[in-house]
C-alpha positions in Angstrom: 107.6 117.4 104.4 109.0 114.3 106.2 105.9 112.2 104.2 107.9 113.7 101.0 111.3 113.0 101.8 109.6 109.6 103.1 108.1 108.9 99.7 111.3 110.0 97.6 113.4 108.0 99.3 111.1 105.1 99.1 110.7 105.6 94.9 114.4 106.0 94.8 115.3 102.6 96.4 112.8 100.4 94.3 114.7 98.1 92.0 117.2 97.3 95.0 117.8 93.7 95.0 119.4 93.6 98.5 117.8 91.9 101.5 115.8 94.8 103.4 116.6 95.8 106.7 114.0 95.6 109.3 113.5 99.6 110.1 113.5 99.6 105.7 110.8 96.6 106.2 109.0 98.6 108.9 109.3 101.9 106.5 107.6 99.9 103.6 104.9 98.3 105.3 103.9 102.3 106.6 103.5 103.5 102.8 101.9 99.7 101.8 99.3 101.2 104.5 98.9 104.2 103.0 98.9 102.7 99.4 95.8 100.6 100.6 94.3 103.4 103.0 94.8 100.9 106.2 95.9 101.4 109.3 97.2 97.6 110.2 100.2 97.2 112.9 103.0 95.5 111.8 105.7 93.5 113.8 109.0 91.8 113.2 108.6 88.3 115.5 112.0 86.0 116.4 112.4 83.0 113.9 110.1 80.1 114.7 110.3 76.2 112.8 106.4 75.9 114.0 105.0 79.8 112.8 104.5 80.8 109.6 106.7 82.9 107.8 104.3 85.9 107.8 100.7 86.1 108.9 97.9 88.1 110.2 96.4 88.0 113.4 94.4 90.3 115.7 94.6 93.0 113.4 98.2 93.0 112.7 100.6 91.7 110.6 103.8 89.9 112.0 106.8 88.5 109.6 109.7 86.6 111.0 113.1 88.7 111.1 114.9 85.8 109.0 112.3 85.9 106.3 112.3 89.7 106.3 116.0 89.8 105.5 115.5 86.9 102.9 113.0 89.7 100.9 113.8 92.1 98.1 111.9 95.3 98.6 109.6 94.1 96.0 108.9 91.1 97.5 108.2 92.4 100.5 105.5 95.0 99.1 103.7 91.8 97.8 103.8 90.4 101.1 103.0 93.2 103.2 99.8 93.4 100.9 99.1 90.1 100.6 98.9 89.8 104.3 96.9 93.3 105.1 94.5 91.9 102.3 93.3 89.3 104.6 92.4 92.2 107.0 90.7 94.0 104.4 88.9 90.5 103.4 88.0 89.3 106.8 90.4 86.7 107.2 91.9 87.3 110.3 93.0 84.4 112.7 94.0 83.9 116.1 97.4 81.9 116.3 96.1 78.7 114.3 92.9 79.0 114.8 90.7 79.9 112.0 87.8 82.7 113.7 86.5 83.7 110.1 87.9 81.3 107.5 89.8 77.9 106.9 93.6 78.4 106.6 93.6 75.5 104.7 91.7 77.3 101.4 94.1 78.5 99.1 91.0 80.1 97.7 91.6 82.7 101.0 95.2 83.5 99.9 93.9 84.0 96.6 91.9 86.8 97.1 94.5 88.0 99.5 97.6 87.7 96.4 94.7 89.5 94.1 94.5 92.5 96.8 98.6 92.4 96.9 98.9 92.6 93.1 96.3 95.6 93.1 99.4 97.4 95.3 101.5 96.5 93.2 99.5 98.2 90.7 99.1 101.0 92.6 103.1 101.6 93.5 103.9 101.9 89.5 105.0 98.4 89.2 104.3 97.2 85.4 103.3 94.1 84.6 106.8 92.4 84.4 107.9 93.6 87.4 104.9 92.5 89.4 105.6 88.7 87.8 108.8 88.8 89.0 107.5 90.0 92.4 105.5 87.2 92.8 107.6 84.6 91.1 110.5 85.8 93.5 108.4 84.9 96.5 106.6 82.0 95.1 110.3 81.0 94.8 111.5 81.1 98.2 108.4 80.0 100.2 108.2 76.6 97.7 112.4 75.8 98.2 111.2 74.0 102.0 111.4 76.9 104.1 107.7 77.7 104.9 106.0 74.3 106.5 102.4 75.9 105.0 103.4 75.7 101.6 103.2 72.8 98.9 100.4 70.7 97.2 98.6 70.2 100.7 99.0 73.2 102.7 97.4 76.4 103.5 99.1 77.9 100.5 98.0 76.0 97.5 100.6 74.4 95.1 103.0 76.3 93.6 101.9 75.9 90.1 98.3 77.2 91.3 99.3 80.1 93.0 101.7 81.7 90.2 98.5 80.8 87.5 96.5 82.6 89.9 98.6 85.4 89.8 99.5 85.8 86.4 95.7 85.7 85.4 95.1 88.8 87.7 98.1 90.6 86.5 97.1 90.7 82.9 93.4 90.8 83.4 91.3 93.9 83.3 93.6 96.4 81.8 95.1 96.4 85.6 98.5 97.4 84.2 97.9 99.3 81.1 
């Protein structure tokens, strides 16, 4: 029963364009594992200038509490799949060092926006909505504030990474 009340209150709240809360953030991520039939820890981390933003190490995902608050609810879906997709791909990492990939392919993130897309897919989202999902993020992470995004770094350049995505949104009927 609390899974239902869980899930009703979830569905209710989507469209809220208000910064999410972390126990909301924490709530999400549970029914993003669900949605993708993972079981990936999640933690909020204290702000850092020399982490990134959000990332994936040792089998769990950790997002900084200023950049959590900085989400929309749909943004954070996106994220929260985008970063459990590099678990379900393989690309995990160890605090900077790369143990199964090179952060500096944007080929990696990708495959791990493709997998965070297929959530969004998955939650109901239609094919505007998941633009705006990911143009909304794209958004924010390109306006300075994370050091790993831009023409050179981990990331890819903005430009690439919203082409990327729009070609997966409205390919194979994902969204019809």
């Amino acid at each position: 029963m609390k899974v239902f009340l869980t899930i009703l209150a979830f569905l209710g709240t989507l469209g809220s364009t208000q910064a999410i809360t972390v126990d909301r953030a924490e709530a999400l991520f549970d029914e993003v594992n669900r949605t993708l039939r993972t079981h990936i820890a999640f933690m909020m981390i204290h702000d850092s200038p020399v982490q990134p933003t959000a990332y994936t190490t040792e089998g769990r995902v950790k997002m900084q509490k200023h950049f959590i608050h900085a989400m929309s609810e749909e943004m954070f879906i996106f994220v929260a799949a985008h970063e459990i997709g590099h678990n379900i791909l393989g690309h995990t990492t160890t605090y900077y060092r790369a143990d199964y990939y090179d952060p500096r392919d944007s080929q990696s993130e990708f495959a791990a926006d493709a997998v965070a897309i297929h959530a969004l897919a998955l939650w109901g989202f239609d094919q505007r909505q998941a633009e705006d999902a990911v143009i909304d993020l794209m958004d924010y992470l390109y306006d300075g504030d994370d050091p790993h995004a831009g023409e050179y770094g981990s990331h890819g350049s903005y430009n690439s990474r919203v082409k990327h995505a729009k070609a997966v949104i409205y390919s194979n009927g994902l969204y019809s």
